[in-house]
PLY file of the C-alpha trace (Angstrom):
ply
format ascii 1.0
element vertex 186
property float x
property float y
property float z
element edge 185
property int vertex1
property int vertex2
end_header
28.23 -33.34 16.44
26.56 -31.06 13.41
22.88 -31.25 12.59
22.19 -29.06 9.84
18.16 -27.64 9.77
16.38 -26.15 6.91
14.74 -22.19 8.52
14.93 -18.94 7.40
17.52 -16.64 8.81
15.83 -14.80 11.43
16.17 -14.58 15.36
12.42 -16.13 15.65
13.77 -19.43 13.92
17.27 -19.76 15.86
14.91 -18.80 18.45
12.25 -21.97 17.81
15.67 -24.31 17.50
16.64 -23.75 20.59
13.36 -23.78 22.17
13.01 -27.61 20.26
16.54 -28.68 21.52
16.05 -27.44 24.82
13.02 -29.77 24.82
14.33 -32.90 24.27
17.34 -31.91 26.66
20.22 -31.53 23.88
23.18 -29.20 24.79
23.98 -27.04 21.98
27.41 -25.24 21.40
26.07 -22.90 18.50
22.84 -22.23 16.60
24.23 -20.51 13.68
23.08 -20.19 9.77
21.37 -23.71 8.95
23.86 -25.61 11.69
23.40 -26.80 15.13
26.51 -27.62 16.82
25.16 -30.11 20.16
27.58 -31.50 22.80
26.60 -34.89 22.78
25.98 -37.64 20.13
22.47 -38.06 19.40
20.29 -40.80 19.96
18.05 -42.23 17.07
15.07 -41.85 19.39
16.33 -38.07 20.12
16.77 -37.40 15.96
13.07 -38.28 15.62
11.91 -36.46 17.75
13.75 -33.53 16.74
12.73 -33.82 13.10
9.31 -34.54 14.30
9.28 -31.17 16.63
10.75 -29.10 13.66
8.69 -30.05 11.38
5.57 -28.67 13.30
7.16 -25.67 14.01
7.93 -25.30 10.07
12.05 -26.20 9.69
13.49 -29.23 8.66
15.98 -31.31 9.72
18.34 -32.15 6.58
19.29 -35.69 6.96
20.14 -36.26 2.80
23.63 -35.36 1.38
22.36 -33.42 -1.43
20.27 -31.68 0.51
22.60 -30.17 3.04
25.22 -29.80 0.56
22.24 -27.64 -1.24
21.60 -25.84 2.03
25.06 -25.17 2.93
25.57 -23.65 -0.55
22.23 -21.04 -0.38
23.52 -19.83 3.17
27.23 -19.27 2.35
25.36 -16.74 -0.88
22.80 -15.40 1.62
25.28 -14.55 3.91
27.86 -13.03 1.50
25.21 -11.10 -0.04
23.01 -10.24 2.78
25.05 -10.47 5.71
28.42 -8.96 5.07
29.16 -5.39 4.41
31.39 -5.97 1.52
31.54 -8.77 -1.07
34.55 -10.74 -1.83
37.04 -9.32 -3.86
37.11 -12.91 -5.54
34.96 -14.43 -7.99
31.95 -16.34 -6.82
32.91 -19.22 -8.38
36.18 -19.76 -6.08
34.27 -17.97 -3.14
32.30 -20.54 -2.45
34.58 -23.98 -3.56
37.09 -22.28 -1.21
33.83 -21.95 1.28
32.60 -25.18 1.15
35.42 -27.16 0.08
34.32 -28.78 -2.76
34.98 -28.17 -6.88
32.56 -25.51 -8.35
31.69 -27.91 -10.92
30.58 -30.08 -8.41
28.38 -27.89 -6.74
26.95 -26.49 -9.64
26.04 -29.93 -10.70
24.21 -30.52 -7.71
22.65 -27.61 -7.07
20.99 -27.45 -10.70
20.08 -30.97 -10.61
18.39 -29.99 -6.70
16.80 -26.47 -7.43
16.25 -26.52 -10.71
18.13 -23.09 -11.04
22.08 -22.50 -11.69
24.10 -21.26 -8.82
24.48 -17.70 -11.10
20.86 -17.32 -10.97
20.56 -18.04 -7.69
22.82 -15.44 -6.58
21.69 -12.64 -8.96
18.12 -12.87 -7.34
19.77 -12.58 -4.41
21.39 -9.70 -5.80
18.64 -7.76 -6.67
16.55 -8.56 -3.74
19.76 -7.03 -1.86
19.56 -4.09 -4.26
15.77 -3.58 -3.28
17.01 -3.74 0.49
19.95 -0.96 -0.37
17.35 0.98 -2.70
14.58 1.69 -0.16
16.05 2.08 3.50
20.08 2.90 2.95
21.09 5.94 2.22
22.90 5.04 -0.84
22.66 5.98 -4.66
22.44 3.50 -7.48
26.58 4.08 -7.97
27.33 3.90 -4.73
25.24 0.07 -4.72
26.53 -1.09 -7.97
30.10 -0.35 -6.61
29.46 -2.41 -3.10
27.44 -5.40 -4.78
30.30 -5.52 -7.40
28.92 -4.63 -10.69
30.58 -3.14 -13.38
28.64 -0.25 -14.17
25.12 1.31 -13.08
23.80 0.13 -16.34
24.82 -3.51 -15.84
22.57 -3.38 -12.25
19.60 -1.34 -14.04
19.83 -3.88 -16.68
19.78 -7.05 -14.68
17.56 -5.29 -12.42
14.83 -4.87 -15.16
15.60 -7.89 -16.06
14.33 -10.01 -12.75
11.41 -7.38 -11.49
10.14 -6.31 -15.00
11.36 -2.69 -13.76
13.93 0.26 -13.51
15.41 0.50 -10.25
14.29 3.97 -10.06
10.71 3.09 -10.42
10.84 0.28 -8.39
11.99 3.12 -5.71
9.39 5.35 -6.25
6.37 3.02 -6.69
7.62 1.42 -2.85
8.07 5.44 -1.97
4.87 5.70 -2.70
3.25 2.79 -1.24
5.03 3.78 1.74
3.63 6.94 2.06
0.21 5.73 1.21
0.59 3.50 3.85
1.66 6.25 6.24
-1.21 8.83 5.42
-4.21 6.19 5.97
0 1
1 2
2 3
3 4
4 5
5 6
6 7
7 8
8 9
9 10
10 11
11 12
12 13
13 14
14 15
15 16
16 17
17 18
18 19
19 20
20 21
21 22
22 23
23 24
24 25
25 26
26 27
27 28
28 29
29 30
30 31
31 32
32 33
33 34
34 35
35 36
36 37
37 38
38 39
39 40
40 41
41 42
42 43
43 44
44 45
45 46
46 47
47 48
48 49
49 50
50 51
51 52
52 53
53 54
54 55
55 56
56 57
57 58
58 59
59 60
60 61
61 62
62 63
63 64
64 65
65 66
66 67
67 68
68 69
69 70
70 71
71 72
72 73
73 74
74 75
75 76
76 77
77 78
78 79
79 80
80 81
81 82
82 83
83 84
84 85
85 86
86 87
87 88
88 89
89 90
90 91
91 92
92 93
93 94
94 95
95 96
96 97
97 98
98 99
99 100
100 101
101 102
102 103
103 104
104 105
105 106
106 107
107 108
108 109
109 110
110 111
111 112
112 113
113 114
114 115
115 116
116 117
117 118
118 119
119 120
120 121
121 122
122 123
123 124
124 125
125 126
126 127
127 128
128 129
129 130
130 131
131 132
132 133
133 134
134 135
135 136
136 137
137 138
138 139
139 140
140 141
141 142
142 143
143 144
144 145
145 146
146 147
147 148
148 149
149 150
150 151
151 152
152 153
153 154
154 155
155 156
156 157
157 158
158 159
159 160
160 161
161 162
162 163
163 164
164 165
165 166
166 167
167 168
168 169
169 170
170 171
171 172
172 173
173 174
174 175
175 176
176 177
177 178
178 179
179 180
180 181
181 182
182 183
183 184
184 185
């Protein structure tokens, strides 16, 4: 049996789900992004509790359609953009229908109706936030990160860069630089 959960990707949270399904004495197979994968069938009794335990120790237990569909879409982009060394060569678009096994229209749908956001914009925050990431402790130039995060040209980034953080990714770099340093010296 799956159980999906709402947590940030972090070893702490896996961490705190295993701790909660440890408590209430369910086997699990895998704790990996936003799924659980238990042995056994789970008791209504056993659920509650669960969602009840999670919910103290800030996660959520996604028991709506939508709202794992929703969650299953936001870690298959988090992943690809955070968690894999190179991006697929495909577009995003067939990426994740291909992932997820459902239409993109579909998921779009869904996801605008849920988040309020489209899919695209969803994925170019994730983007940039990536970019930040690449900008301040990689050892990589602006070319070198608008060639592995897919982008047609430097400009394109610096554009939609500006774009999201109200700066150029250069000054973004030196005002964290900066701060850093700052930081360092006190």
């Amino acid at each position: 049996m799956i159980l999906y959960i709402k947590y940030m990707v972090s070893l702490r949270c896996k961490m705190m789900v295993k701790e909660e399904l440890s408590k209430i004495g369910l086997q699990y197979v895998v704790v990996d992004l936003g799924t659980v994968e238990i042995l056994e069938d789970i008791t209504p009794e056993q659920r509650l509790l669960l969602k009840n335990n999670l919910l103290l120790s800030g996660l959520e237990l996604l028991d709506n359609k939508k709202s794992i569909l929703i969650e299953k879409i936001k870690n298959v982009i988090i992943e690809m953009i955070h968690y894999s060394d190179e991006l697929p060569k495909a577009n995003y678009s067939d990426f994740i229908s291909k992932k997820l096994g459902h239409d993109y229209t579909y998921l779009a749908n869904i996801f605008s109706e849920v988040k309020g956001i489209t899919i695209q914009q969803f994925i170019i925050f994730h983007k940039i936030e990536r970019v930040k990431e690449l900008l301040l402790y990689k050892e990589l130039n602006l070319t070198e990160i608008a060639h592995r995060l897919h982008y047609s040209s430097v400009a394109h980034l610096s554009n939609q860069f500006k774009k999201v953080t109200g700066l150029s990714p250069s000054f973004y770099k030196q005002l964290k630089q900066k701060r850093i340093a700052n930081l360092e010296n006190m």
